[in-house]
C-alpha positions in Angstrom: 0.0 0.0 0.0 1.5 3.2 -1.2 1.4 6.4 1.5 -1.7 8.1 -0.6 -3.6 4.6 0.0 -2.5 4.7 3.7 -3.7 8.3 4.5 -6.9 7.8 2.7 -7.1 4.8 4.8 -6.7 6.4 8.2 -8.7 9.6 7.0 -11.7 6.7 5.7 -11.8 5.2 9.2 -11.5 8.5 11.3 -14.4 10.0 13.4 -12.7 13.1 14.3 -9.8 14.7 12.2 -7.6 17.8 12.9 -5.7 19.8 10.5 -2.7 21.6 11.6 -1.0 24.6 9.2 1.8 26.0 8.8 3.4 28.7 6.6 4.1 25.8 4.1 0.0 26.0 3.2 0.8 29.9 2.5 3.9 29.7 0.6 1.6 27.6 -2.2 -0.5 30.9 -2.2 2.9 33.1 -3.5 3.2 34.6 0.3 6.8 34.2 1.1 7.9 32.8 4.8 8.7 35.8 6.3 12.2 34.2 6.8 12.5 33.1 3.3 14.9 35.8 0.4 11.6 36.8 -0.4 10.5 37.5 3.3 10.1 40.9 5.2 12.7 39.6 7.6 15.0 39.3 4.9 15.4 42.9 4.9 14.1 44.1 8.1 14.4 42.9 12.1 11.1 42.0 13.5 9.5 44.1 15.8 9.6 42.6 19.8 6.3 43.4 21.2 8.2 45.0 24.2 9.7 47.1 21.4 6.3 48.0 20.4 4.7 49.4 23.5 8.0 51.2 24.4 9.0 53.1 21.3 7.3 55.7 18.9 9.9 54.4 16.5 9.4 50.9 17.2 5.3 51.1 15.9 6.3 53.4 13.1 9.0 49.8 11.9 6.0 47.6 12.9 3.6 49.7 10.8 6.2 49.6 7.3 6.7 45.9 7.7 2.8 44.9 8.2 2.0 47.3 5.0 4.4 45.5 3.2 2.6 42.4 3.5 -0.7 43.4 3.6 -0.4 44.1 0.2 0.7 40.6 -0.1 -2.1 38.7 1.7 -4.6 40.7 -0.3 -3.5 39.8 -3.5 -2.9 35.8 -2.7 -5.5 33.4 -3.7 -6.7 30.2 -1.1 -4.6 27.4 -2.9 -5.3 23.5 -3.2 -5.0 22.9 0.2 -7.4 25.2 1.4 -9.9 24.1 -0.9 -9.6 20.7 -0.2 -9.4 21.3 3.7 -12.7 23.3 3.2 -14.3 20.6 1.7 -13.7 18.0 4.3 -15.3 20.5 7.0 -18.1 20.6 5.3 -18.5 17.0 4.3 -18.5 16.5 8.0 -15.0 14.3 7.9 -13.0 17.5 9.5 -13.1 19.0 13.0 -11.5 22.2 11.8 -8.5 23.6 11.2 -5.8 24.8 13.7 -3.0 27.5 11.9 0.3 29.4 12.9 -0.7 31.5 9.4 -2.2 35.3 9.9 -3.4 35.5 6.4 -7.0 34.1 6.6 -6.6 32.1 3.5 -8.1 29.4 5.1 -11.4 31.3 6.1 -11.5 32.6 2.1 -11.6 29.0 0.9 -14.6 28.3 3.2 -13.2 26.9 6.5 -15.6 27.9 9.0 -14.0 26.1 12.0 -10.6 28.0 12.1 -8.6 28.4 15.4 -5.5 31.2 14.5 -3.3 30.7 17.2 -1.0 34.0 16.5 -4.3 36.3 15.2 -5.2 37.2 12.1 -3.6 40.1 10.0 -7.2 40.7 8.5 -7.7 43.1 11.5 -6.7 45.6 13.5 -7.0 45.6 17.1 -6.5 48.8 20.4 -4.2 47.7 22.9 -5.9 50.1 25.7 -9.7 49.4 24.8 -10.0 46.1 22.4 -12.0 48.1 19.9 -11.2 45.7 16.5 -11.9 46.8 12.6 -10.7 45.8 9.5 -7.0 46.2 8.8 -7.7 47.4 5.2 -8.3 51.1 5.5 -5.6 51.7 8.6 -2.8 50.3 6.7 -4.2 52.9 3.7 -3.8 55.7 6.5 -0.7 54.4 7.7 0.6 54.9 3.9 -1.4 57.9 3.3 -0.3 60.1 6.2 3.0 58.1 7.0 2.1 58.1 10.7 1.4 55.5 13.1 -2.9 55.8 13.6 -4.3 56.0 16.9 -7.2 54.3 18.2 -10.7 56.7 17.4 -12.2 55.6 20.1 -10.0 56.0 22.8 -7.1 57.1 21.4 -4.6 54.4 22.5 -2.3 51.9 20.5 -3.0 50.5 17.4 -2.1 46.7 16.5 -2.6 44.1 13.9 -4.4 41.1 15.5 -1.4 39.1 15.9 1.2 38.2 18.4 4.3 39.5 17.8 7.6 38.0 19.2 7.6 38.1 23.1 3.6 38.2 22.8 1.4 35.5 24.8 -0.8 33.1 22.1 -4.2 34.2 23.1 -4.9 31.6 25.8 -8.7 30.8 24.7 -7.6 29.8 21.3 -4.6 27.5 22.4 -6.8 25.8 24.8 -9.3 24.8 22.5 -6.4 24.2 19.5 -5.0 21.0 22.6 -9.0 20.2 23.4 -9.2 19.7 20.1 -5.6 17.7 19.9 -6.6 15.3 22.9 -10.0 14.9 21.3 -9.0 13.7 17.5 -8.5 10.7 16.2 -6.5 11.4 13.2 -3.9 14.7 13.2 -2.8 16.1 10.3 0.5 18.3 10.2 0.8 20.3 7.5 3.6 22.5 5.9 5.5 23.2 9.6 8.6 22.1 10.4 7.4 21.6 14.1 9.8 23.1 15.8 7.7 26.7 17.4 5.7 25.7 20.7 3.6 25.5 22.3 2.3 25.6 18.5 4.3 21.9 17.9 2.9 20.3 21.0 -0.5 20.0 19.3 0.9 16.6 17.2 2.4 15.1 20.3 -1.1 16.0 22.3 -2.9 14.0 19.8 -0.4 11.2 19.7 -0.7 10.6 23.1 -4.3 10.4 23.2 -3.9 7.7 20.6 -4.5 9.7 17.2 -2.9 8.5 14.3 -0.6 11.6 12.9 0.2 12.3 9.2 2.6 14.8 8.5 2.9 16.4 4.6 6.0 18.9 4.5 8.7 19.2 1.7 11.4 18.7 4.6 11.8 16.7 7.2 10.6 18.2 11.0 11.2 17.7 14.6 8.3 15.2 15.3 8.8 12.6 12.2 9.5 10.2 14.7 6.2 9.9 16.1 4.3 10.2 12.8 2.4 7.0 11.1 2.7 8.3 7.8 4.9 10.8 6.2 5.1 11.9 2.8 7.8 14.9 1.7 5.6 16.7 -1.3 4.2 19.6 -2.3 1.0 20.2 0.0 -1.5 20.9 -2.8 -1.1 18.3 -4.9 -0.5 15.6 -2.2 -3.7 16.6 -0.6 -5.2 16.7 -3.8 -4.2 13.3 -4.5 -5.8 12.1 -0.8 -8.8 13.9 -1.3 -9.8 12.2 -5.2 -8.6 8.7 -4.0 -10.9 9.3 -0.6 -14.2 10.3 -2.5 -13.2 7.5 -5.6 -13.3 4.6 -2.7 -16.6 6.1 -0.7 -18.3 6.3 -3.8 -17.5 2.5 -4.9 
């Protein structure tokens, strides 16, 4: 039995699968990993988030570099492996999806059940009152007037909805993200290298409630040793691949 046949096996039997994502998914979308040539960071130091709160010059940097890939996000499509993700949600075969990426892709294909463990860069959130809007027309102010933009409601400090470096993952999200780990069945890691917690312990959650774990990455990661299958492909078509020989086999 090949690894394709031995996915759509486990995925055939499961009762409750998990998806995990990783910047891999977005890369297949043209987004470059932010530590990649193509990256912000090539050029640029991320902003701590003690840097942020401290310094007017810190959120100015912050401000460039999330504008920059703004522009990015917007124009990137959902790719294969949202689709395909999407489609298992709502054939009832996937719990939802649990992702390190900020882009929202995954909600644009159609995922309703999305758990963004660092935020999402589709908004933009006050530090001082928790007001949150779209990010779209700040980030056209920010480039407009050149200045940081304060909060209209209170004033106070404006942020993209997602953790920065030195940040805390928002504690509601990660807790449901390892319910949702100790409750599957069948875990799939997809496009991380599984190396960032508490973001990596999701796999190892589910392995030791007894889930069978797949991982699909072009390289190999820190937890291959405790997956049941691994295959080393591009994500799109391999889960395209999975998801054709899955619905050939429950339609015979």
């Amino acid at each position: 039995m090949g690894k394709i046949e031995q996915v759509v096996d486990l995925l055939a039997k499961s009762k409750s699968c998990v998806a995990f994502t990783g910047a891999g998914v977005s890369t297949e979308s043209g987004i470059p990993d932010y530590r990649s040539p193509g990256g912000v960071w090539a050029t640029s130091d991320p902003v701590y988030y003690d840097q942020f709160l401290a310094s007017p010059e810190s959120r100015y940097e912050y401000w460039r570099q999330k504008s920059l890939t703004h522009a990015e996000f917007e124009r990137a499509k959902p790719n294969v492996a949202h689709e395909v993700l999407a489609s298992w949600e709502q054939a009832g075969k996937l719990r939802g999806v649990v992702t390190q990426n900020i882009e929202g892709k995954h909600r644009e294909a159609g995922s309703q059940h999305v758990l963004e463990l660092h935020g999402t860069a589709r908004e933009v959130s006050c530090l001082d009152c928790g007001e949150r809007w779209p990010a779209g027309p700040w980030v056209e102010q920010f480039l407009n007037e050149d200045r940081v933009p304060d909060c209209p409601q209170c004033g106070g400090r404006l942020k993209h909805a997602t953790v920065s470096f030195g940040q805390q993952l928002p504690a509601d999200v990660l807790e449901q993200a390892q319910q949702w780990a100790r409750e599957c069945d069948l875990f799939f890691a997809l496009g991380s290298s599984l190396v960032v917690y508490p973001a990596a312990s999701l796999p190892e959650i589910a392995k030791i409630g007894g889930a069978k774990l797949v991982i699909i990455n072009r390289t190999e990661t820190a937890l291959d040793y405790q997956a049941d299958v691994i295959i080393n492909e591009e994500l799109g078509p391999t889960l395209k691949a999975i998801d054709q020989c899955w619905r050939d086999r429950d339609e015979n």
